[in-house]
The first five atom37 places (N, CA, C, CB, O) and aatype in JSON, in Angstrom:
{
  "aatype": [20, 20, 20, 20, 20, 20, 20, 20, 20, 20, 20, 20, 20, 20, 20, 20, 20, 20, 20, 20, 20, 20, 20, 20, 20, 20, 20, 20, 20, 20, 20, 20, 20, 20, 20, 20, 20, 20, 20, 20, 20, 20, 20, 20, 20, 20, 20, 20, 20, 20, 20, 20, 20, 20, 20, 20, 20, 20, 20, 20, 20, 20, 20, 20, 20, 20, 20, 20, 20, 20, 20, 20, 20, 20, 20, 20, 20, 20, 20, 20, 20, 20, 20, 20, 20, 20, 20, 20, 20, 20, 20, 20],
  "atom_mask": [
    [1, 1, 1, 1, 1],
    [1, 1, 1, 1, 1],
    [1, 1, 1, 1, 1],
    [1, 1, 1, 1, 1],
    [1, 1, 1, 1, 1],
    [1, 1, 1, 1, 1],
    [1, 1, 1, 1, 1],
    [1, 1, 1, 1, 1],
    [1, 1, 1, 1, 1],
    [1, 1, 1, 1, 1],
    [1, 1, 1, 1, 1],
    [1, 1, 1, 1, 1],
    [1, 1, 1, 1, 1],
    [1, 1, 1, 1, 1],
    [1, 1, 1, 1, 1],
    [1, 1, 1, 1, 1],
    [1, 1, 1, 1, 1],
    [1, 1, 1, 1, 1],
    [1, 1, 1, 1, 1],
    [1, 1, 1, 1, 1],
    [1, 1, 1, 1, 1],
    [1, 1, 1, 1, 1],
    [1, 1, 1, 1, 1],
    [1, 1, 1, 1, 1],
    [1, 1, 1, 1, 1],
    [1, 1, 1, 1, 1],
    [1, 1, 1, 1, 1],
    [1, 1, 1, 1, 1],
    [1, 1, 1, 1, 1],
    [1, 1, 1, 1, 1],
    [1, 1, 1, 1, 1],
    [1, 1, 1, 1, 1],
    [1, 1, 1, 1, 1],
    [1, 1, 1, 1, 1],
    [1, 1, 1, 1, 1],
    [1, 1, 1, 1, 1],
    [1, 1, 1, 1, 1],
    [1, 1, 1, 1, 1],
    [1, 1, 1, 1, 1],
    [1, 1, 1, 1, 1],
    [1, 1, 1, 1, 1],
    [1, 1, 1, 1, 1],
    [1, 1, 1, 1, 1],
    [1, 1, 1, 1, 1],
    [1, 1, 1, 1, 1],
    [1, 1, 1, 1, 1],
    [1, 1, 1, 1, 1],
    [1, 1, 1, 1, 1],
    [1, 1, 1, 1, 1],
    [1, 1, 1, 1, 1],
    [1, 1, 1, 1, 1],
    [1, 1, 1, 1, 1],
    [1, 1, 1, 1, 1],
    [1, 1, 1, 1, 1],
    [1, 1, 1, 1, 1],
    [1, 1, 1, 1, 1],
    [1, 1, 1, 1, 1],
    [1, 1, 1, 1, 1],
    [1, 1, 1, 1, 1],
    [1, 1, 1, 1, 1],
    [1, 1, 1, 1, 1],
    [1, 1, 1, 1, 1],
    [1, 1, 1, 1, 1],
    [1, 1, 1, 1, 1],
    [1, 1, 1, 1, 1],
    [1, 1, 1, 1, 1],
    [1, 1, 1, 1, 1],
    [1, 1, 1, 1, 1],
    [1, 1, 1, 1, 1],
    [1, 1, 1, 1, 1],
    [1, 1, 1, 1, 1],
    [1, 1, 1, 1, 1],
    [1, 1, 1, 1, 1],
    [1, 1, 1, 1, 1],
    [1, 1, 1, 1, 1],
    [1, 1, 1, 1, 1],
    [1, 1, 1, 1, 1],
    [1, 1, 1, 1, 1],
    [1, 1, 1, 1, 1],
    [1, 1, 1, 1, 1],
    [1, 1, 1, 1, 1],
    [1, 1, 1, 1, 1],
    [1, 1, 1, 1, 1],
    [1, 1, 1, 1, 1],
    [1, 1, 1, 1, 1],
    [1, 1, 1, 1, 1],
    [1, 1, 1, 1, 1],
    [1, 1, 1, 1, 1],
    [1, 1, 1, 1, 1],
    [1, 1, 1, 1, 1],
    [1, 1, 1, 1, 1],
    [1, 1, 1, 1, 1]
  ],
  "atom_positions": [
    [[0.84, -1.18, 0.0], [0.0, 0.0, 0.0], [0.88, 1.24, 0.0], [-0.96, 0.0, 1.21], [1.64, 1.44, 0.95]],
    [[0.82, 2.01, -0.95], [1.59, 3.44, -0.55], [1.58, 4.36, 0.34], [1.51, 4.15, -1.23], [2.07, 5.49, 0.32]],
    [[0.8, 3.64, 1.39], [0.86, 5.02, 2.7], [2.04, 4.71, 3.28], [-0.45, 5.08, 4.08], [2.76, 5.58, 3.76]],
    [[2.37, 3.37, 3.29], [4.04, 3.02, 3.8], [5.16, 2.81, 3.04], [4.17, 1.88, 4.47], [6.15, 2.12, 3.27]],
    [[4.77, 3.73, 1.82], [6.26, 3.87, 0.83], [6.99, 5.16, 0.48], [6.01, 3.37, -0.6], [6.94, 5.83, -0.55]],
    [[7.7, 5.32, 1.63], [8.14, 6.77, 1.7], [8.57, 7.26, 0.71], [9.02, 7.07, 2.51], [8.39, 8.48, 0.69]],
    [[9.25, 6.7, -0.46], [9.51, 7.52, -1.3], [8.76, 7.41, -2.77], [10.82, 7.45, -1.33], [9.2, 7.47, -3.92]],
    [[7.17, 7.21, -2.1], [6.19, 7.66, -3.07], [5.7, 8.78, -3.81], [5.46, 7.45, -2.71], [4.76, 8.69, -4.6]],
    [[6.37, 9.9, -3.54], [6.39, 11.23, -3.98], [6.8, 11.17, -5.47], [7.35, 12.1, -3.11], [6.19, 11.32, -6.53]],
    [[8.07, 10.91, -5.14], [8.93, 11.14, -5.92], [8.77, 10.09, -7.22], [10.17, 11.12, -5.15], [9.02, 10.42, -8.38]],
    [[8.26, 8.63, -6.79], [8.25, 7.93, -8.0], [6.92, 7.78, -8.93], [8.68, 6.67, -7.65], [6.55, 7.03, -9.84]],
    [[6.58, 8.54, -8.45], [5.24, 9.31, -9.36], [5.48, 9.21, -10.71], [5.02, 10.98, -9.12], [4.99, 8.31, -11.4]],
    [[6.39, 10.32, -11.21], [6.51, 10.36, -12.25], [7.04, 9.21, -13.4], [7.02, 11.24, -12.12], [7.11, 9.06, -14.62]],
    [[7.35, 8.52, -12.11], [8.12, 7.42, -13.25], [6.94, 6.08, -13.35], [10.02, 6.69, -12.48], [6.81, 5.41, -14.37]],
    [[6.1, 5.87, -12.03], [4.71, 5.54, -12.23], [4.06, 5.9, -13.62], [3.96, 6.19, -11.18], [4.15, 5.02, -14.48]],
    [[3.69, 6.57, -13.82], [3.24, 6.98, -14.67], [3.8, 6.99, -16.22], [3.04, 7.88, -14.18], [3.22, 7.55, -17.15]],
    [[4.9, 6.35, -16.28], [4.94, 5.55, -17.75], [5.31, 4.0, -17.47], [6.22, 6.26, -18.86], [5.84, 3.71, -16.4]],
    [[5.08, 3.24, -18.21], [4.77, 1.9, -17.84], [6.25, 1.46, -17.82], [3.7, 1.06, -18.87], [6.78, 0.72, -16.99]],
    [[6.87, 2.08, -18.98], [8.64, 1.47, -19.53], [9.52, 1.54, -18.38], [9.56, 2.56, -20.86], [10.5, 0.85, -18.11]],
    [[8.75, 2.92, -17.46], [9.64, 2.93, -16.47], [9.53, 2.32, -15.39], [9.84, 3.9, -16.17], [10.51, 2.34, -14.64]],
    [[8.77, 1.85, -15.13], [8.0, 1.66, -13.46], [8.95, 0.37, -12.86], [5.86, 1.07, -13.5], [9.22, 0.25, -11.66]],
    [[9.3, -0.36, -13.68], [10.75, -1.37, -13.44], [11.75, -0.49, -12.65], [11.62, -1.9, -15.05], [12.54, -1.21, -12.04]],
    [[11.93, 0.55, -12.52], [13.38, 1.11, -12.27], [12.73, 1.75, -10.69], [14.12, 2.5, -13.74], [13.63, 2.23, -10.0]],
    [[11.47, 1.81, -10.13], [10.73, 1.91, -9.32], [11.54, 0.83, -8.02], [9.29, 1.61, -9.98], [11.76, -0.34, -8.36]],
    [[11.82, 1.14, -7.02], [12.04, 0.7, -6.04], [11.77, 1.52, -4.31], [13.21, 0.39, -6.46], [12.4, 2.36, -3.66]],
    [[10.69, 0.83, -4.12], [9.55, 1.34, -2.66], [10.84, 1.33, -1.6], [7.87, -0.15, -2.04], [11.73, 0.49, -1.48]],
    [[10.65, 2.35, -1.02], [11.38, 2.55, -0.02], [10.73, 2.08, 1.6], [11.68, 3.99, -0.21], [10.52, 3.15, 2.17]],
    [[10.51, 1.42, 2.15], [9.57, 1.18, 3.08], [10.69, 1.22, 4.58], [8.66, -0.39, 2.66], [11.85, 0.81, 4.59]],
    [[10.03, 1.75, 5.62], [10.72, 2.57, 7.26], [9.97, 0.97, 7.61], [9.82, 4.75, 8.28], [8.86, 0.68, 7.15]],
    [[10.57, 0.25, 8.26], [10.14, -0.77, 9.85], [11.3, -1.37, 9.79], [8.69, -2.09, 9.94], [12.46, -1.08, 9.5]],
    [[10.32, -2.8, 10.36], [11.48, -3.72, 11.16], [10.69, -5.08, 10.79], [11.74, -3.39, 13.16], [9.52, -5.19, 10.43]],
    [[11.99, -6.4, 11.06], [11.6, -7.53, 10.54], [12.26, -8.33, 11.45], [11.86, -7.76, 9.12], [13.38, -7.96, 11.8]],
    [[11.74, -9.46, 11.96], [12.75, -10.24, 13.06], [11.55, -11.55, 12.74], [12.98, -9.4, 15.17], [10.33, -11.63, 12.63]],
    [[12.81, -12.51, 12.67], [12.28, -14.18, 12.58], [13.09, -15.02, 13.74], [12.71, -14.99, 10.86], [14.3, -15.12, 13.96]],
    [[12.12, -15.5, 14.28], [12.93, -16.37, 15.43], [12.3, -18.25, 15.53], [12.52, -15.37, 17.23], [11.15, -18.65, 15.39]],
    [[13.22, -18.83, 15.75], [12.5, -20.32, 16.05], [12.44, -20.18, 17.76], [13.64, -21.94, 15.41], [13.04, -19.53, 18.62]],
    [[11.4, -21.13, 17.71], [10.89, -21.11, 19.77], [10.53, -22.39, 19.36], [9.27, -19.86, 20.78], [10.16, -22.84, 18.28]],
    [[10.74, -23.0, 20.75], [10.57, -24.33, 21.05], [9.58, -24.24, 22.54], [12.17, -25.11, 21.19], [9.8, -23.48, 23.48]],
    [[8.18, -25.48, 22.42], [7.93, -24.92, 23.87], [7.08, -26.16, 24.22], [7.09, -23.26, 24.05], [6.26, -26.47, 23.35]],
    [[7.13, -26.9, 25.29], [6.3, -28.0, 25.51], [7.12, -29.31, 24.23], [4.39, -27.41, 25.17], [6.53, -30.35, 24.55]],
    [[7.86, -29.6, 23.34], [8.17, -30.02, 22.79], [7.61, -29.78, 21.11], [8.17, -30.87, 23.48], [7.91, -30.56, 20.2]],
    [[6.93, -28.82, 20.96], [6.62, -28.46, 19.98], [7.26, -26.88, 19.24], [5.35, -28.6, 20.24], [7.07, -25.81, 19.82]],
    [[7.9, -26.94, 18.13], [8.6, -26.11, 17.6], [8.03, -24.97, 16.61], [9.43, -26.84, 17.1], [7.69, -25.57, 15.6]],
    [[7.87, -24.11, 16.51], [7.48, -23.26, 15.84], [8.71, -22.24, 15.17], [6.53, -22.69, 16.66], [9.92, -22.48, 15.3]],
    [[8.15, -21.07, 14.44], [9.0, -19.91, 14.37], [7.78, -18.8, 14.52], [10.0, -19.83, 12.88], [6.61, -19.06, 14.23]],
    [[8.12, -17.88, 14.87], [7.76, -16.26, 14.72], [7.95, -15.33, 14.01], [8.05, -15.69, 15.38], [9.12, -14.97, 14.13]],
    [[7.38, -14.69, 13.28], [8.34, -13.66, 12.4], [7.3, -12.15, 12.74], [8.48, -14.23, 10.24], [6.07, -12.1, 12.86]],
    [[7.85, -11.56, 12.79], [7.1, -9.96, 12.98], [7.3, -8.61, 11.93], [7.7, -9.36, 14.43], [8.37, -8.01, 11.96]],
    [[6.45, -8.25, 11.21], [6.81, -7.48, 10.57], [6.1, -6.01, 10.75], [6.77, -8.05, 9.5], [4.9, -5.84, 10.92]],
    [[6.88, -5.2, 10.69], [6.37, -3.6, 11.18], [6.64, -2.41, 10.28], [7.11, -3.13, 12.56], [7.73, -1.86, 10.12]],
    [[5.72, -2.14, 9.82], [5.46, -0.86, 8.66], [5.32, 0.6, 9.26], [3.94, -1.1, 7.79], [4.45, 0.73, 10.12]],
    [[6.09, 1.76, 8.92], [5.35, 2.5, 9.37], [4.9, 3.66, 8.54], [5.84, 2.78, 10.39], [5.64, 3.81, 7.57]],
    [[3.65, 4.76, 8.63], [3.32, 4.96, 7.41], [3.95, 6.69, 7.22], [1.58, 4.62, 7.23], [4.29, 7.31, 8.22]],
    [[4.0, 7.09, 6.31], [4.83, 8.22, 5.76], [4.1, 9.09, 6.33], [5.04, 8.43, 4.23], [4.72, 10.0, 6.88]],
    [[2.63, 9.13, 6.39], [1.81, 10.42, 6.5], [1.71, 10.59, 8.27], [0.1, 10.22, 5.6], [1.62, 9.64, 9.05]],
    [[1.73, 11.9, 8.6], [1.88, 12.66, 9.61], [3.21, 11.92, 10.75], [0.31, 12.81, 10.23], [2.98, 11.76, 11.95]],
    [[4.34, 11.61, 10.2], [5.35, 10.94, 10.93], [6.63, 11.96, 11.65], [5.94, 9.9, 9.86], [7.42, 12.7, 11.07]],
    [[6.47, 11.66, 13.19], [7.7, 12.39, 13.34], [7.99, 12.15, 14.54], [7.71, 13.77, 13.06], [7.37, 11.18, 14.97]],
    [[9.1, 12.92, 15.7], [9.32, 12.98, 16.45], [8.13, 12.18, 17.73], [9.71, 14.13, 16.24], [6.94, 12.48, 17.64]],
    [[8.45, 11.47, 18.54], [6.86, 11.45, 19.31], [6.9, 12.52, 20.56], [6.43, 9.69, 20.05], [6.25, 12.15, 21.54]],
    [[7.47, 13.59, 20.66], [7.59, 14.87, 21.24], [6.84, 15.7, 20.44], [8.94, 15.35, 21.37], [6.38, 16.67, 21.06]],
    [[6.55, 15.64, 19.23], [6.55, 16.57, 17.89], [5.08, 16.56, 17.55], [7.54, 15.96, 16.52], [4.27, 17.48, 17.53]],
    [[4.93, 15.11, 17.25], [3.59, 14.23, 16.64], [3.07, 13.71, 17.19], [3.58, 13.41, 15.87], [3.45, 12.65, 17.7]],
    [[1.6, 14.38, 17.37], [0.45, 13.49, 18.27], [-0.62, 13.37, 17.99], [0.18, 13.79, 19.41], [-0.76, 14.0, 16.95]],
    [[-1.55, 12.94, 18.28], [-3.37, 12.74, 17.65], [-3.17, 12.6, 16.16], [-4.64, 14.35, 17.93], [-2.31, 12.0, 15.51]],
    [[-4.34, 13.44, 15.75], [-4.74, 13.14, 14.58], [-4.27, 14.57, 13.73], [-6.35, 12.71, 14.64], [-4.11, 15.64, 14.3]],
    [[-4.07, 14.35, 12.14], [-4.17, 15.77, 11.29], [-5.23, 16.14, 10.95], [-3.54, 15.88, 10.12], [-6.12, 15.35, 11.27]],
    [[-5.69, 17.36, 10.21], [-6.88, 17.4, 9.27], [-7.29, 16.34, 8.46], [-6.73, 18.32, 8.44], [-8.49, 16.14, 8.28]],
    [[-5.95, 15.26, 7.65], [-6.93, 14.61, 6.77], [-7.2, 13.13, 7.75], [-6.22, 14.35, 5.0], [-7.68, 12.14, 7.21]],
    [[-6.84, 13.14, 9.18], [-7.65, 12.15, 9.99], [-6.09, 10.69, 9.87], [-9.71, 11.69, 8.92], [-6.33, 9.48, 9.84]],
    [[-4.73, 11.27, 9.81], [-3.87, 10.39, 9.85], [-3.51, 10.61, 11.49], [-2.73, 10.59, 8.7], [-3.6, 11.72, 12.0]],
    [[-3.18, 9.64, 12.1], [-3.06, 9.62, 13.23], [-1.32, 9.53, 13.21], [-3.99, 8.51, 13.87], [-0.63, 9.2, 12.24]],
    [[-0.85, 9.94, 14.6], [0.4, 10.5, 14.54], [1.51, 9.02, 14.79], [0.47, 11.84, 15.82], [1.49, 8.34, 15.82]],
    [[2.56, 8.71, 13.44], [3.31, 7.61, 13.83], [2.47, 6.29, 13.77], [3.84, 7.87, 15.19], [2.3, 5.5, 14.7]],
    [[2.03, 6.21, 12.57], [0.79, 4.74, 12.95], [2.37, 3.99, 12.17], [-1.61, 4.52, 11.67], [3.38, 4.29, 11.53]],
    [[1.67, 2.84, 12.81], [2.68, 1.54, 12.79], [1.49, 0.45, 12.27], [3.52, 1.08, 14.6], [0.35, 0.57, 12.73]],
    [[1.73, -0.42, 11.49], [1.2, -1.47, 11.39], [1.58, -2.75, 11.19], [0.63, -1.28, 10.81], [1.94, -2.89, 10.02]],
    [[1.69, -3.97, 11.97], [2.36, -5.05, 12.61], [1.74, -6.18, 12.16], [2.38, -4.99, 14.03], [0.53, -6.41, 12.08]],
    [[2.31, -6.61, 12.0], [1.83, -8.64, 11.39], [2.62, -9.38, 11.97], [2.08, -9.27, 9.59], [3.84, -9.35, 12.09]],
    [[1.68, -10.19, 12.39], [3.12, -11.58, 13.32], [2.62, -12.88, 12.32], [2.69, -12.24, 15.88], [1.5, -13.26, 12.0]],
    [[3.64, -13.23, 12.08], [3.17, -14.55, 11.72], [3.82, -15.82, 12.5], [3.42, -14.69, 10.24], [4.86, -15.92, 13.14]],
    [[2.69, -16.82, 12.17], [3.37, -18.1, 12.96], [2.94, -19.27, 11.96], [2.7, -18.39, 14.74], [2.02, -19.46, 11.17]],
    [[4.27, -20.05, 12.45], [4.35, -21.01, 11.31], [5.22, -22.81, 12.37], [5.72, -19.96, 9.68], [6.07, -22.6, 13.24]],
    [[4.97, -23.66, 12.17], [5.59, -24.94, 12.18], [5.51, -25.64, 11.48], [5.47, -25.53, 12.89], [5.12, -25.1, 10.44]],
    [[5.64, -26.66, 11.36], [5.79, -27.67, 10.41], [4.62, -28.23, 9.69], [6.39, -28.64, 10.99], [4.69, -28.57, 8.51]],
    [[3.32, -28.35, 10.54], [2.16, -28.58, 9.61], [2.24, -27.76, 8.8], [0.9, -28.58, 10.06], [1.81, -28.19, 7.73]],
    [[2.56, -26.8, 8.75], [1.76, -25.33, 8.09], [3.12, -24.99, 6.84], [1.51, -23.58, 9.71], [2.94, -23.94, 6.22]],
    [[3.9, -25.48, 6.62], [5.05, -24.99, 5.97], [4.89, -26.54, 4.74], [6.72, -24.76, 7.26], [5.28, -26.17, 3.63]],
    [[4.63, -27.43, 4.72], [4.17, -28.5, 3.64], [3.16, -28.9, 3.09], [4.36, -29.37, 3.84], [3.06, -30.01, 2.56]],
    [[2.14, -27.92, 3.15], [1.08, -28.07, 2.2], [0.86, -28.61, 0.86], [0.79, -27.17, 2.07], [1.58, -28.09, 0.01]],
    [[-0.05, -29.62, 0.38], [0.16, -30.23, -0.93], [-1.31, -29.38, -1.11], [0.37, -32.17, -1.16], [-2.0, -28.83, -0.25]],
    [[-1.54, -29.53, -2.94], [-2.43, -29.68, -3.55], [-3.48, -30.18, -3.21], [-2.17, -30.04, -4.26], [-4.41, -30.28, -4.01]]
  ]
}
């Protein structure tokens, strides 16, 4: 989604012809961490991923509530995923 591709401004223009849009590379601000856990004898992994979005972003001294167009200050948006071994060999 382009609310978390900071340097969506700028690749506008090159959006906008098709020949170019290959040379397009999203700049995206978070964090990514994958871990294996073991617990009761059953093994999993974790992975967490964290976006954060371009509009009204800053300082958290600086940036707070909401703007006029209703972006709230520093939104983050987080996905965990979980995965073991059933879930990683799926057939047809």
């Amino acid at each position: 989604h382009h609310r978390f591709v900071w340097n969506h401004f700028h690749m506008g223009p090159f959006l906008r012809r098709e020949a170019w849009q290959r040379w397009c590379l999203p700049i995206i601000h978070g964090f990514f961490a994958s871990t294996k856990c073991s617990s009761f004898g059953w093994t999993f992994e974790v992975t967490l991923i964290a976006r954060r979005s371009r509009f009204y972003a800053g300082t958290r001294y600086r940036k707070r509530g909401l703007n006029v167009d209703g972006h709230v200050a520093n939104d983050v948006e987080i996905e965990q995923l979980l995965c073991d071994d059933s879930t990683r060999h799926l057939s047809r």
